[in-house]
PDB file of N, H, CA, C and O in Angstrom:
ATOM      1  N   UNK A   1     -40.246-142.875 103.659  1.00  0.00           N
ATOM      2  CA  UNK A   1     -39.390-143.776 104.381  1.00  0.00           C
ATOM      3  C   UNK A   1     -37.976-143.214 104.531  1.00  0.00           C
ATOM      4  O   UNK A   1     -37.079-143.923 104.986  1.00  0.00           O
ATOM      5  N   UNK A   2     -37.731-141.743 104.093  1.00  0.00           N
ATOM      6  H   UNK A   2     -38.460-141.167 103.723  1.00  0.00           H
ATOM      7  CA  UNK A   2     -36.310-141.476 104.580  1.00  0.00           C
ATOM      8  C   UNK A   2     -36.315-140.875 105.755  1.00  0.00           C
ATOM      9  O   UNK A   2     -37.404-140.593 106.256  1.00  0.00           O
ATOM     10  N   UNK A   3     -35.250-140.596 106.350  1.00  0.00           N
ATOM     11  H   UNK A   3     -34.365-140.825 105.944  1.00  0.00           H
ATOM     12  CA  UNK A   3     -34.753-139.631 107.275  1.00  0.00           C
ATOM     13  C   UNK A   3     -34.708-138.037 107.375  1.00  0.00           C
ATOM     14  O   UNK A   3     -34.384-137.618 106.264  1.00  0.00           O
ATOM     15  N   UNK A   4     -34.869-137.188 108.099  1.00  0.00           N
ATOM     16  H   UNK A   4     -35.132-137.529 109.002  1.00  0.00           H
ATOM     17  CA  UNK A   4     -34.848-136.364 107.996  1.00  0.00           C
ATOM     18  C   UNK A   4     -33.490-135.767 108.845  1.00  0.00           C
ATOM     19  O   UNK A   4     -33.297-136.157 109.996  1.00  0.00           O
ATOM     20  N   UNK A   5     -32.937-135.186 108.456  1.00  0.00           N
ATOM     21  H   UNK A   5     -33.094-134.870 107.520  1.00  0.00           H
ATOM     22  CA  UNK A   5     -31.972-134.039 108.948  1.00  0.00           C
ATOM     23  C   UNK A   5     -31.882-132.948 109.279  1.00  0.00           C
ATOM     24  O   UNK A   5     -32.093-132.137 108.377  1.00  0.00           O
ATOM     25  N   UNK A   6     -31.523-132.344 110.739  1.00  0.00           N
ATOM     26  H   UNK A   6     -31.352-133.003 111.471  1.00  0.00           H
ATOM     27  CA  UNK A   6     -31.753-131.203 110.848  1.00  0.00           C
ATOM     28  C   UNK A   6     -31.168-130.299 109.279  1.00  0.00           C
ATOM     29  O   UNK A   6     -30.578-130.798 108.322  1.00  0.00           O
ATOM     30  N   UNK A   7     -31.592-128.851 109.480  1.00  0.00           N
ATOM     31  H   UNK A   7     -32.072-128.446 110.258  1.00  0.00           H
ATOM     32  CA  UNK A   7     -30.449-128.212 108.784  1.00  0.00           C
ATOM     33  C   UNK A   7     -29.520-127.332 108.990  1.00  0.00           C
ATOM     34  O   UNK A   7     -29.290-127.001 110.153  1.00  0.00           O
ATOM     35  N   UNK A   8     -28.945-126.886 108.158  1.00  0.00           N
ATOM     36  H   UNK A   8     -29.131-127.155 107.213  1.00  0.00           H
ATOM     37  CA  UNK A   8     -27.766-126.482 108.804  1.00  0.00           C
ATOM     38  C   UNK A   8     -27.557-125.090 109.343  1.00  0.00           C
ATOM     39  O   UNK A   8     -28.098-124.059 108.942  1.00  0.00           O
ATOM     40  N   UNK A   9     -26.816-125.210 110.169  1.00  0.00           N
ATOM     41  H   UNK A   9     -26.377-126.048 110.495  1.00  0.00           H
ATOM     42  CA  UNK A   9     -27.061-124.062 111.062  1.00  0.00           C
ATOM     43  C   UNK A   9     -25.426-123.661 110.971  1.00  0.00           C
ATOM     44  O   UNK A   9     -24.506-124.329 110.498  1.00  0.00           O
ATOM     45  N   UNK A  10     -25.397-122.224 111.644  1.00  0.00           N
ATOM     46  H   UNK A  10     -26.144-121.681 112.027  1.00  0.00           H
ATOM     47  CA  UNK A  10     -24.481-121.140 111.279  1.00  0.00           C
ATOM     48  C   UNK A  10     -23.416-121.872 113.180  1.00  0.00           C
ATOM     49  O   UNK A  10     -23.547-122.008 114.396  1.00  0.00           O
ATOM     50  N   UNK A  11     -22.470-122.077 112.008  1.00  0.00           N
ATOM     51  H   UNK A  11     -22.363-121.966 111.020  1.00  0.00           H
ATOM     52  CA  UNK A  11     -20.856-121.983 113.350  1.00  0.00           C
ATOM     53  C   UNK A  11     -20.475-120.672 114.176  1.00  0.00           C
ATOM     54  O   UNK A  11     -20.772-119.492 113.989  1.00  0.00           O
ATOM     55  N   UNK A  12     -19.745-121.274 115.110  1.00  0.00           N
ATOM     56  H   UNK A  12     -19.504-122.232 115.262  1.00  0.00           H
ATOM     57  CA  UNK A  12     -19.278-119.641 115.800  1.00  0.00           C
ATOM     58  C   UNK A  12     -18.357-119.541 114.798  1.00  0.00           C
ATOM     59  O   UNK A  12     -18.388-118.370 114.420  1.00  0.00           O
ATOM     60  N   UNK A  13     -17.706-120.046 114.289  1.00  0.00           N
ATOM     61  H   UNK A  13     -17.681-120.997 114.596  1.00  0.00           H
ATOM     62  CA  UNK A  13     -16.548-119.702 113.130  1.00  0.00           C
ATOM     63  C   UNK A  13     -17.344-118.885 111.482  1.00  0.00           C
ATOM     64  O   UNK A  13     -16.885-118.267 110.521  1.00  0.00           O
ATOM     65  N   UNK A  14     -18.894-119.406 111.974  1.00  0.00           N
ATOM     66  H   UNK A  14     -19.267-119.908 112.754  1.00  0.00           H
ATOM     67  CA  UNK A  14     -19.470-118.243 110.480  1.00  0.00           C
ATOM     68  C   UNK A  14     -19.849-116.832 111.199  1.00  0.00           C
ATOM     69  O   UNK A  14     -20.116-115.875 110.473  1.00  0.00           O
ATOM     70  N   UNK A  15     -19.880-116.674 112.735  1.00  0.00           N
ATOM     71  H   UNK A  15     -19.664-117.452 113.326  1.00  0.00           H
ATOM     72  CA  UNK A  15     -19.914-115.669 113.095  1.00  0.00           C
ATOM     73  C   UNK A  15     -18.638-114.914 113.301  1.00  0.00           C
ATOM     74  O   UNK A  15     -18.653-113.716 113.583  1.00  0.00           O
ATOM     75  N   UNK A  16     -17.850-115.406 113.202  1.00  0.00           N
ATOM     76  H   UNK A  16     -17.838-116.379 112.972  1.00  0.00           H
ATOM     77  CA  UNK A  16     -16.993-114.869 113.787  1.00  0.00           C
ATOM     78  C   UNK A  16     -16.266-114.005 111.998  1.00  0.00           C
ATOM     79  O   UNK A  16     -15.611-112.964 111.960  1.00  0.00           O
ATOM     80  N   UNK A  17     -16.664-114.842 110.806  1.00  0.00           N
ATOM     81  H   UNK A  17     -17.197-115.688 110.837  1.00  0.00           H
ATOM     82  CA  UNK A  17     -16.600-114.319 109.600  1.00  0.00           C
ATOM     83  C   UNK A  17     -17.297-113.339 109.015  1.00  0.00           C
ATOM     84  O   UNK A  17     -17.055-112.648 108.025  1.00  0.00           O
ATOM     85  N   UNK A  18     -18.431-113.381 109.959  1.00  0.00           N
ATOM     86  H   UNK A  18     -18.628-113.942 110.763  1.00  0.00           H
ATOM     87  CA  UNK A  18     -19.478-112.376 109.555  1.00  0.00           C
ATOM     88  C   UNK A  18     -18.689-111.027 110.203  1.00  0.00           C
ATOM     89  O   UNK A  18     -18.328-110.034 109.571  1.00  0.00           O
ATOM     90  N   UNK A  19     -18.530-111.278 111.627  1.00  0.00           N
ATOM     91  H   UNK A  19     -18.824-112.085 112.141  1.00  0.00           H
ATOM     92  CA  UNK A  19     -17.748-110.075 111.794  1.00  0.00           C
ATOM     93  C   UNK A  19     -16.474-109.507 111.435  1.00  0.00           C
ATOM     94  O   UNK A  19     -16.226-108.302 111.465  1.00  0.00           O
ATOM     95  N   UNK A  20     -15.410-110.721 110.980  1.00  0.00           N
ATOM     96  H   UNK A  20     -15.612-111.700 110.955  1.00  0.00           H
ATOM     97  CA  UNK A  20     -14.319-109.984 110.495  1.00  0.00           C
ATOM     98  C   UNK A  20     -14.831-109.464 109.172  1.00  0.00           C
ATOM     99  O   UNK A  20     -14.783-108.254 109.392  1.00  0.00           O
ATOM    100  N   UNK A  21     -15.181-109.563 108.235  1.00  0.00           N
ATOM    101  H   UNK A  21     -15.220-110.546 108.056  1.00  0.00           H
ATOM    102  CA  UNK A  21     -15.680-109.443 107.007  1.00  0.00           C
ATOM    103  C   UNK A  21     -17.020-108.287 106.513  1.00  0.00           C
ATOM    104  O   UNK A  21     -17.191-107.510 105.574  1.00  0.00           O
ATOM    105  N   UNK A  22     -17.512-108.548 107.288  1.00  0.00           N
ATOM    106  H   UNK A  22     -17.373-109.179 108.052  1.00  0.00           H
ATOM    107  CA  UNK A  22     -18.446-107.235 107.589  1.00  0.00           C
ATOM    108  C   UNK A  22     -18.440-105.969 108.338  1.00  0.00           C
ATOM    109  O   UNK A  22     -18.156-104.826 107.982  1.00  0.00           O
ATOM    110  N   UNK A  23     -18.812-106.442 109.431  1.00  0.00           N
ATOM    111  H   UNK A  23     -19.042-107.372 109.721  1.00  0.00           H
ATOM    112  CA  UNK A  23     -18.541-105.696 110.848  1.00  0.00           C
ATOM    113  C   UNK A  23     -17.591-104.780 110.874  1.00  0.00           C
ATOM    114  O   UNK A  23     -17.732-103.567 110.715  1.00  0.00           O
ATOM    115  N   UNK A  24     -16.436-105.485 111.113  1.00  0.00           N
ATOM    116  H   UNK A  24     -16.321-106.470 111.242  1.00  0.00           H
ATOM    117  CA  UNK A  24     -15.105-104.363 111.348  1.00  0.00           C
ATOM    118  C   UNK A  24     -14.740-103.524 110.046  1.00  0.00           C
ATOM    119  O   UNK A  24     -14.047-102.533 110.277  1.00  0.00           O
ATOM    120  N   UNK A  25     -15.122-103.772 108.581  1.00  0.00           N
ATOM    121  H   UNK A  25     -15.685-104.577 108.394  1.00  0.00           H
ATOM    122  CA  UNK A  25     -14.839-102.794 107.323  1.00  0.00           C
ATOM    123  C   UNK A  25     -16.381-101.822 107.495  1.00  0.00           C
ATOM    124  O   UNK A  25     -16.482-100.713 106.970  1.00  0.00           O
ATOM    125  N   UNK A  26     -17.395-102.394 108.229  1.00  0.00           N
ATOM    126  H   UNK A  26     -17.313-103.295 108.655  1.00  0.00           H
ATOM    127  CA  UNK A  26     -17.888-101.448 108.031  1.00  0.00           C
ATOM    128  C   UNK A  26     -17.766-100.732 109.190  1.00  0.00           C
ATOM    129  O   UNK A  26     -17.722 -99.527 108.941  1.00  0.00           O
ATOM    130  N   UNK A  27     -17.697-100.977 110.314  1.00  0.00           N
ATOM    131  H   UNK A  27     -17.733-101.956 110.516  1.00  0.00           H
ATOM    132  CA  UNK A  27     -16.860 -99.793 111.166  1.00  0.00           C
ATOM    133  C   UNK A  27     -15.865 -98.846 110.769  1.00  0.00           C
ATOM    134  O   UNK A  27     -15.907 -97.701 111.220  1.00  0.00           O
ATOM    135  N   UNK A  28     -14.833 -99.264 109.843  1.00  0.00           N
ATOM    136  H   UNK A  28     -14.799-100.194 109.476  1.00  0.00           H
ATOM    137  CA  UNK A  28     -13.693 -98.516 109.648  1.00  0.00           C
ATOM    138  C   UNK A  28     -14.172 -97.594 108.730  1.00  0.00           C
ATOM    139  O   UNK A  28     -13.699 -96.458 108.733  1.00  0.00           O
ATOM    140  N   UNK A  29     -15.001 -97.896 107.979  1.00  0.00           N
ATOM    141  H   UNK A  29     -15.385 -98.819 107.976  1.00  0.00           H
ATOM    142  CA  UNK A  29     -15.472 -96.775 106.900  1.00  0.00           C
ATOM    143  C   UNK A  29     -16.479 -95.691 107.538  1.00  0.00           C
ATOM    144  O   UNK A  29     -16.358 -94.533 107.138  1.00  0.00           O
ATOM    145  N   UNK A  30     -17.472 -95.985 108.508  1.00  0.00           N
ATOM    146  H   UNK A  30     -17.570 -96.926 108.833  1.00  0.00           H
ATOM    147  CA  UNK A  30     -18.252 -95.551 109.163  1.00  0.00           C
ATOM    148  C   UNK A  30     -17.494 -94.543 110.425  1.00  0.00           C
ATOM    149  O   UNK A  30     -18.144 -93.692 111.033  1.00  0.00           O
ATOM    150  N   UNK A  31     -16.361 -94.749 110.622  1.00  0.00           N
ATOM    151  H   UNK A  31     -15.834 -95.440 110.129  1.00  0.00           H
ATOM    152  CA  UNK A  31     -15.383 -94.310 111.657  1.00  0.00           C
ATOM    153  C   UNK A  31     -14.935 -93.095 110.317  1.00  0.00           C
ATOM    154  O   UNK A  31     -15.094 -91.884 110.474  1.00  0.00           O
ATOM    155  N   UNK A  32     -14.577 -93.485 109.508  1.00  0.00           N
ATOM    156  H   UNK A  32     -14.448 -94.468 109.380  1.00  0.00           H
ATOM    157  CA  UNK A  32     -13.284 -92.867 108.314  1.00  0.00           C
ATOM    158  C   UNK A  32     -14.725 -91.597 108.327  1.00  0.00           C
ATOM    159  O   UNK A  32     -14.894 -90.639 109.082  1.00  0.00           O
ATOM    160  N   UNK A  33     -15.297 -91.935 107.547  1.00  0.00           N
ATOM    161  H   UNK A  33     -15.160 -92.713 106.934  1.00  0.00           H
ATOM    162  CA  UNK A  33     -16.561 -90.940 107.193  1.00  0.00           C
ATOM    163  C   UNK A  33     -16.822 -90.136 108.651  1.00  0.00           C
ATOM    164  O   UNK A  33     -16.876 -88.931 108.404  1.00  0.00           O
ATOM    165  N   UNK A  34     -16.923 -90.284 109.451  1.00  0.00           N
ATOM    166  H   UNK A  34     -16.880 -91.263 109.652  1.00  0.00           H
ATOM    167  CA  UNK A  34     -17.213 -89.408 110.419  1.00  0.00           C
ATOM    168  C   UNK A  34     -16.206 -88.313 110.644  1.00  0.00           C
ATOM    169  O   UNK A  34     -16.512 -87.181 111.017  1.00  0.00           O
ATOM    170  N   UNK A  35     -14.520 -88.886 110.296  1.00  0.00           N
ATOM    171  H   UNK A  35     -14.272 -89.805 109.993  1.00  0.00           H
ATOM    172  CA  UNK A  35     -13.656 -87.991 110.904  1.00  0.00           C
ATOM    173  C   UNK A  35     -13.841 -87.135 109.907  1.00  0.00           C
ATOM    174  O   UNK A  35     -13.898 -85.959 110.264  1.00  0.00           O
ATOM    175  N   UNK A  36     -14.037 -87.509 107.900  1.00  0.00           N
ATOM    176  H   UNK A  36     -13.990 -88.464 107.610  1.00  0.00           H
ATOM    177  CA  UNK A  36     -13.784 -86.576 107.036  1.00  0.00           C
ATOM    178  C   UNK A  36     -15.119 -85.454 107.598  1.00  0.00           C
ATOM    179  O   UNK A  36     -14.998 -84.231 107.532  1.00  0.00           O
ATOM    180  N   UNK A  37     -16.275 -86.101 108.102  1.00  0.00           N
ATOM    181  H   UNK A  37     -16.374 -87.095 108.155  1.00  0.00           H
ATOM    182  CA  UNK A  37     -17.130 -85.023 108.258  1.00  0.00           C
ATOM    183  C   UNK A  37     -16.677 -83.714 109.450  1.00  0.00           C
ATOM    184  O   UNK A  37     -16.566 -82.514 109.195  1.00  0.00           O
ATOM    185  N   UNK A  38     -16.515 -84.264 110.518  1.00  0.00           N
ATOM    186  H   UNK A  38     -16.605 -85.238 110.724  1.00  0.00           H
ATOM    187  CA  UNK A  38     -15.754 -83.656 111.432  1.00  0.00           C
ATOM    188  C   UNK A  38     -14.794 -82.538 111.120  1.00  0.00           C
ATOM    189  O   UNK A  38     -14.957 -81.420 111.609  1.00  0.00           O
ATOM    190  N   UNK A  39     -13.678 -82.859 110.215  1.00  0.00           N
ATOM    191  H   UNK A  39     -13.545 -83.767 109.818  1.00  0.00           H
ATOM    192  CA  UNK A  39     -13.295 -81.721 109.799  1.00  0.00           C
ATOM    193  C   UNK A  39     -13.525 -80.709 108.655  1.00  0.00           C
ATOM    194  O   UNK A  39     -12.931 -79.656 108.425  1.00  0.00           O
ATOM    195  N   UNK A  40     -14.918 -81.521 107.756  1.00  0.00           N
ATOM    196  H   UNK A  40     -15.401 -82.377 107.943  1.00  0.00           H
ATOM    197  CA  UNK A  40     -15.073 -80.691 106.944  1.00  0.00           C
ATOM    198  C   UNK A  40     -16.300 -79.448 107.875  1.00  0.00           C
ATOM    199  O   UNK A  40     -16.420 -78.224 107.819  1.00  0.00           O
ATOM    200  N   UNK A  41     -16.595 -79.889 108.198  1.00  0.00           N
ATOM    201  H   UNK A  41     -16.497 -80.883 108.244  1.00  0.00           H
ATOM    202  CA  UNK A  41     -17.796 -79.264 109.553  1.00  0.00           C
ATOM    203  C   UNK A  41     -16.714 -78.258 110.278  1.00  0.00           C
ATOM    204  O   UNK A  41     -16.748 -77.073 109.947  1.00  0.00           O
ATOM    205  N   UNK A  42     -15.817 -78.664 111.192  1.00  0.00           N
ATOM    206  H   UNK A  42     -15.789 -79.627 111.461  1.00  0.00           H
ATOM    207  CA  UNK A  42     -15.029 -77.555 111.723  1.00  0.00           C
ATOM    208  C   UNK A  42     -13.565 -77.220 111.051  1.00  0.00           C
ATOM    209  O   UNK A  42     -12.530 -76.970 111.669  1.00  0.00           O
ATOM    210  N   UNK A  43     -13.700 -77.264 109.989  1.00  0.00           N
ATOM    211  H   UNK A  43     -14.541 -77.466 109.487  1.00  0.00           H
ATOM    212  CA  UNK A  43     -12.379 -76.209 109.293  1.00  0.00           C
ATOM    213  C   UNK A  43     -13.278 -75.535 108.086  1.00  0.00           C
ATOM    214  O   UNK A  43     -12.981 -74.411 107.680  1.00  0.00           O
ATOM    215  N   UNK A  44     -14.472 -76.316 107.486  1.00  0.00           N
ATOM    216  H   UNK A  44     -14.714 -77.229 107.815  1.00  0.00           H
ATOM    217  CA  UNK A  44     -14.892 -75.900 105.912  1.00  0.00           C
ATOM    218  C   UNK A  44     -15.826 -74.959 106.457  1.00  0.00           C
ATOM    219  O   UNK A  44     -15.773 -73.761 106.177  1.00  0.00           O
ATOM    220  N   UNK A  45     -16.837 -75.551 107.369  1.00  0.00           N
ATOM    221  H   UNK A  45     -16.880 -76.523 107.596  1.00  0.00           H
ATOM    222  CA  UNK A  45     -17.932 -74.372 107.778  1.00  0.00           C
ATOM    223  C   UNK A  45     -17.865 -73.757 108.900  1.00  0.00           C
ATOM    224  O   UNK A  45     -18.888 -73.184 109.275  1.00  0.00           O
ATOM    225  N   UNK A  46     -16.574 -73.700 109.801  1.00  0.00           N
ATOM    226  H   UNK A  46     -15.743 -74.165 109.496  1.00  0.00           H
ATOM    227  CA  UNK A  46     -17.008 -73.630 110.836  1.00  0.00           C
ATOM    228  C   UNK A  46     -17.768 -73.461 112.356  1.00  0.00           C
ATOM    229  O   UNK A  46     -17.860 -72.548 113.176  1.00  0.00           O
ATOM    230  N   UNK A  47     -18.308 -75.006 112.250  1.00  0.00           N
ATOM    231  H   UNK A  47     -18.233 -75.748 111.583  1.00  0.00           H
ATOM    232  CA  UNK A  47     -19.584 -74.398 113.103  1.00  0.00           C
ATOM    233  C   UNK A  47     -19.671 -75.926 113.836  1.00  0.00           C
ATOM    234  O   UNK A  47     -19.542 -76.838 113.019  1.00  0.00           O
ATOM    235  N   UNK A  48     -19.839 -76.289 115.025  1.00  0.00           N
ATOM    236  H   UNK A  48     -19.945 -75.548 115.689  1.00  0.00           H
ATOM    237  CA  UNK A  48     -19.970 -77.376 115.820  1.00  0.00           C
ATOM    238  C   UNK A  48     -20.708 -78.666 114.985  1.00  0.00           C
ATOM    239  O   UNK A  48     -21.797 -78.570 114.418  1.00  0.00           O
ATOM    240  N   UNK A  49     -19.870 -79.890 115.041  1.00  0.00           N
ATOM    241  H   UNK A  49     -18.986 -79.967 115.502  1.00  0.00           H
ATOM    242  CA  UNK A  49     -20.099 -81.297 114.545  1.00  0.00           C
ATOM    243  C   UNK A  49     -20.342 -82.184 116.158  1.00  0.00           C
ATOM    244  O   UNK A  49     -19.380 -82.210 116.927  1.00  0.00           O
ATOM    245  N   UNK A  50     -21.147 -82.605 116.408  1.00  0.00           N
ATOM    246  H   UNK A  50     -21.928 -82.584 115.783  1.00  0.00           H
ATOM    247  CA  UNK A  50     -20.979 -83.610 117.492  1.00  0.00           C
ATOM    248  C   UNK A  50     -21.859 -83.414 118.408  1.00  0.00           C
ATOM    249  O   UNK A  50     -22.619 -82.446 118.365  1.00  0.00           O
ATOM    250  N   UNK A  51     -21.876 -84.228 119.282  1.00  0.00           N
ATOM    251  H   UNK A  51     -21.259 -85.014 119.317  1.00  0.00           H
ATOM    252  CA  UNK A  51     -22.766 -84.497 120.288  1.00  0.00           C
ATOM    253  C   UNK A  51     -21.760 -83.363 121.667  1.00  0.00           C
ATOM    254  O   UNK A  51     -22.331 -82.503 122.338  1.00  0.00           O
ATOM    255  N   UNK A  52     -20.312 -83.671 121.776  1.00  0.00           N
ATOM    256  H   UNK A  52     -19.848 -84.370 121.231  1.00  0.00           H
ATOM    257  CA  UNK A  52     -19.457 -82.835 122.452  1.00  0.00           C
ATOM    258  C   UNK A  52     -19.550 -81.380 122.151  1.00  0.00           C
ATOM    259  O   UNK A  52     -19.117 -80.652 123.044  1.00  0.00           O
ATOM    260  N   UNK A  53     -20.063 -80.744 120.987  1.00  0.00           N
ATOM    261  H   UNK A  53     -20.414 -81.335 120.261  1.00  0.00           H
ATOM    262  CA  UNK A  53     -20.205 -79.625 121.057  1.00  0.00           C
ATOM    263  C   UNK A  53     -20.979 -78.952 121.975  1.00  0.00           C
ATOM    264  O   UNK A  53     -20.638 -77.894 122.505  1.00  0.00           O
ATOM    265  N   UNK A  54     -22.037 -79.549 122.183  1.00  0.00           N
ATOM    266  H   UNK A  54     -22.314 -80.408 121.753  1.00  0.00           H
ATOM    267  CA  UNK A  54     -22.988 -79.580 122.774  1.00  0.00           C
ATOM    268  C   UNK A  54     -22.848 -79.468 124.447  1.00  0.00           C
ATOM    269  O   UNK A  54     -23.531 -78.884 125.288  1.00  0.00           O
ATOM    270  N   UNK A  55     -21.799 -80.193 124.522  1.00  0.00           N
ATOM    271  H   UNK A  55     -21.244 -80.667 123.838  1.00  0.00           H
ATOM    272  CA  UNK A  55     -21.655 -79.904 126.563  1.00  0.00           C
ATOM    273  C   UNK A  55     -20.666 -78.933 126.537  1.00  0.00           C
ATOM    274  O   UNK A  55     -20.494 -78.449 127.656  1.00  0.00           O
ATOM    275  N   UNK A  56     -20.142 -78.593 125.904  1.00  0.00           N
ATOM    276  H   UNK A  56     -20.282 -78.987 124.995  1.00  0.00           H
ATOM    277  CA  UNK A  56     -19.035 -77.357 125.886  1.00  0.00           C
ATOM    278  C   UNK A  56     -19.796 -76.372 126.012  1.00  0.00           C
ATOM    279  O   UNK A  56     -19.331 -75.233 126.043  1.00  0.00           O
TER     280      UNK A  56
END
């Protein structure tokens, strides 16, 4: 004899947390890591990193 209630469902404001909070730190680290590779690739070994090496 009770009611039922939907449940609860995710806000644009929990998406929008998901992406500040997730998303963009893991971009920045994923960005950070690429550049340290980049130059450890062309100053440590030197030898082409990238997809641009490639059309050169």
């Amino acid at each position: 004899m009770g009611h039922e209630i939907s449940a609860p469902r995710p806000t644009k404001w929990a998406y929008y947390y998901i992406l500040k909070y997730i998303g963009l730190p893991l971009c920045m680290i994923l960005t950070g890591m690429d550049i340290i590779l980049f130059f450890v690739f062309k100053y440590g070994f030197d030898s082409c990193y990238g997809v641009f090496c490639l059309i050169n």
